[in-house]
Each structure stands twice: as structure tokens, then as C-alpha cells.
C-alpha positions in Angstrom: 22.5 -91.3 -41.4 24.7 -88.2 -40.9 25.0 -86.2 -44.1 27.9 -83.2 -44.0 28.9 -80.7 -46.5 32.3 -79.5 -46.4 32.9 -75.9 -48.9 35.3 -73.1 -49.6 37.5 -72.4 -52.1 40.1 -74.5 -54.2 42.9 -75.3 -52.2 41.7 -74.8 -48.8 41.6 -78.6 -48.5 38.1 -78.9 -48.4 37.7 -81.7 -50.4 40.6 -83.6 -48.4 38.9 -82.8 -45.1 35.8 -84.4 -46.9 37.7 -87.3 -47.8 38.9 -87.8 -44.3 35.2 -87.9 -42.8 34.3 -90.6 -45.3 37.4 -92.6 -44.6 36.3 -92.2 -40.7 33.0 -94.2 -42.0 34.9 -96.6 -44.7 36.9 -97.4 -41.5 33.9 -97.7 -39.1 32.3 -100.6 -41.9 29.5 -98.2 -42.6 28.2 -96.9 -45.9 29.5 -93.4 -47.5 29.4 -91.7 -50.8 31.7 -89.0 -51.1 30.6 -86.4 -53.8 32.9 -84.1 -55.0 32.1 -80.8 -56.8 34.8 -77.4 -58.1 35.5 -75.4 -60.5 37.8 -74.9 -63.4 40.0 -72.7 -61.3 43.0 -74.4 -59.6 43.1 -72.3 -56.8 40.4 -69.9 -55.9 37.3 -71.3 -57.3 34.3 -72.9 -55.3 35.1 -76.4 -54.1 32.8 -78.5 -52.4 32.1 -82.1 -51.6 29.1 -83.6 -50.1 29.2 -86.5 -47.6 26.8 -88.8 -46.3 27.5 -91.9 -44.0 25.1 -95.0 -42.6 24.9 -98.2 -41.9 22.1 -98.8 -44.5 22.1 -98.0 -48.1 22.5 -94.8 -49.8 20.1 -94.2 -52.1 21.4 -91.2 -53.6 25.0 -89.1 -53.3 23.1 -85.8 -52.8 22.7 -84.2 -49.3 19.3 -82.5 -48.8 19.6 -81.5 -45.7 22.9 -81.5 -43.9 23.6 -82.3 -40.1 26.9 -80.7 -40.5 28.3 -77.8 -42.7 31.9 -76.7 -43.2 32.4 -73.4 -44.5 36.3 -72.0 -45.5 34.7 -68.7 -47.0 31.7 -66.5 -46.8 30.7 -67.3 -50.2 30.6 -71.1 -48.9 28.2 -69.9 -46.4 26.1 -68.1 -48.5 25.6 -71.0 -50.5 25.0 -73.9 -48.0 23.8 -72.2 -45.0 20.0 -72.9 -46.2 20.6 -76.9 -46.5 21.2 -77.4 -43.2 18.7 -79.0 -40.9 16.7 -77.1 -37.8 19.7 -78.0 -35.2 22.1 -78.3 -37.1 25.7 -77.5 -37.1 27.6 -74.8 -39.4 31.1 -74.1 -38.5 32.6 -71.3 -40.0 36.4 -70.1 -40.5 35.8 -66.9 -38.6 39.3 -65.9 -39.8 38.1 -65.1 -43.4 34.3 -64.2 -42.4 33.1 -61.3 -41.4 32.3 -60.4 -37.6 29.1 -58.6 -38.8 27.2 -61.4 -40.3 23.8 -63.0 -39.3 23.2 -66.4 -39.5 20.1 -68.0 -38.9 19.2 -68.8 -35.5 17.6 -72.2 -35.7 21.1 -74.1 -36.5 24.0 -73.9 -33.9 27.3 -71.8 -35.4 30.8 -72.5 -34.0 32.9 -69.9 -35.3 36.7 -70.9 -35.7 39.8 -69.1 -36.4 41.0 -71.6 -37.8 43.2 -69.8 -40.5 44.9 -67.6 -37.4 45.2 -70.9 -35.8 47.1 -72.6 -38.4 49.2 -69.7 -39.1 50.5 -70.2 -35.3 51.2 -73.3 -35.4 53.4 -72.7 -38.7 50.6 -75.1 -41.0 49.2 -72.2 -43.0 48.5 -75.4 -45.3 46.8 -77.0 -42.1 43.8 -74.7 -41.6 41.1 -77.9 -42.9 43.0 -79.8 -39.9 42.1 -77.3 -37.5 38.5 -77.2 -38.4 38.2 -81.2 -38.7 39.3 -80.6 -35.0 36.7 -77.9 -34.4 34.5 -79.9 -35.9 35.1 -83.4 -33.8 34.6 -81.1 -30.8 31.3 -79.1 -31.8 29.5 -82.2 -33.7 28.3 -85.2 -31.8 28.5 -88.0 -34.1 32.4 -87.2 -33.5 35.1 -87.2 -30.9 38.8 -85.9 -31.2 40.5 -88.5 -30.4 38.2 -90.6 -33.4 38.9 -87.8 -35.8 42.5 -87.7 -35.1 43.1 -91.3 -35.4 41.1 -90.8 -38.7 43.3 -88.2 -39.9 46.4 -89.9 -39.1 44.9 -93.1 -40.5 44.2 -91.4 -44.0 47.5 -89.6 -44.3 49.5 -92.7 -43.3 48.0 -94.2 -46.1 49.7 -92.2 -48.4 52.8 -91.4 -46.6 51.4 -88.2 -46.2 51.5 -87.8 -42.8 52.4 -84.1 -41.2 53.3 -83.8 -37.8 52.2 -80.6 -37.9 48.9 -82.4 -38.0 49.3 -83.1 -34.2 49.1 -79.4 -33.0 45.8 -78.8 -35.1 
């Protein structure tokens, strides 16, 4: 079982980029709940959703301990950084984080600028791309060219899909 949490603040896309990894299992023909939690605030407040994927039963929608975390914002940090596993992975949007902060040294960090990167690449609304990207290349259960084909595959879906995409 993999179990991710992906947080930040409302409309950072955190709860798309959730969606994406649990349409990547959907697609894959395993098991995934997809648990979605935010504030009242549109924009601004905490936003977080809580992932898990197998190919056996889920007993329950709540991550315990996470393999992966996403963090958009130091506040999503502070919050989730203690449910991840010993080894585990928390990736961090370096471009809103401080370059001060500790983190604990029994999980692996992969810091990302991944709003700086968006913002070149004229997709300020892309920056949950770029860190589903950061993420396919830091986390093992994943691979880019898996993840990408997973993010056209949910977009398309819609008719969503943003070539921009392609240069995250």
C-alpha cells in the first residue's frame, strides 16, 4: 500500500494533484480512496486530501503514516511533517518555504521551486504540475513518463488539458 498526503492552501491545486495520483491507481485497477479535507475559505485556507492506493482492500480512508507528503506551504509542513514514515518522502515547494528550516532527518526532503518554476514556464496556475513531476522523480512507486501519461489522462477527461502541462 502506498499512502500520500498532498497539503497547502486553497487553490494551489492540491486537491487536483491528489486526484491525479488516485486516478494513476483507478487506472492501474488497484484500490484508492481519495479523502479530501479544507476550509471555508475559497482561496487561502488549509486544503488537504489524503490518498491511499493497493491492490487489497482499504480498510479505512485515513493515512497514519504516509510514504509520501506534498507540502505547498510551511503551514502544510508543520502540520504533516510528523505522519510520515522513517524513510519517507516530503517534498516541499521551496519557493514559499523558508531556507532556514529544519526538518527531521529520518525522512528524505526534496526541496522544489516549484512556484519559480511555474512562473517560467508562464503556468503560475501550474505549480501542483511541477511538483507531481518532482514528485514522480523523487518517489519510487512513480516514474515521469507514468505520472505524465496520468496527468494527461485525467485532464483529457475533462477537456481540460493544458499544454502548458507538458513543460512542468
Amino acid at each position: 500500500m502506498i499512502e500520500i498526503i498532498c497539503s497547502g492552501l486553497g487553490g494551489q491545486g492540491v486537491l487536483v494533484a491528489g486526484m491525479i495520483l488516485a486516478d494513476i491507481g483507478m487506472e492501474e485497477g488497484k484500490n484508492v480512496s481519495w479523502y479530501p479535507s479544507y476550509g471555508f475559505e475559497m482561496r487561502g485556507g488549509a486544503a488537504n486530501c489524503e490518498i491511499k492506493i493497493d491492490d487489497g482492500d482499504l480498510p479505512s480512508p485515513f493515512v497514519i503514516e504516509a510514504d509520501i507528503v506534498y507540502t505547498m506551504s510551511e503551514k502544510a509542513i508543520d502540520t504533516y511533517e510528523n505522519k510520515i514514515k522513517k524513510g519517507g518522502l516530503l517534498l516541499v515547494n521551496s519557493s514559499l518555504v523558508s531556507d532556514d528550516r529544519t526538518y527531521r532527518d529520518d525522512i528524505r526532503v526534496v526541496k522544489i521551486p516549484a512556484t519559480d518554476i511555474a512562473g517560467e514556464l508562464n503556468n503560475p496556475r501550474g505549480t501542483n504540475i511541477v511538483m507531481l513531476g518532482a514528485l514522480a522523480e523523487a518517489a519510487e512507486q512513480y516514474d515521469a513518463e507514468h505520472v505524465r501519461a496520468g496527468i494527461d489522462h485525467y485532464f483529457s477527461k475533462s477537456g481540460k488539458n493544458d499544454p502548458k502541462n507538458e513543460l512542468c
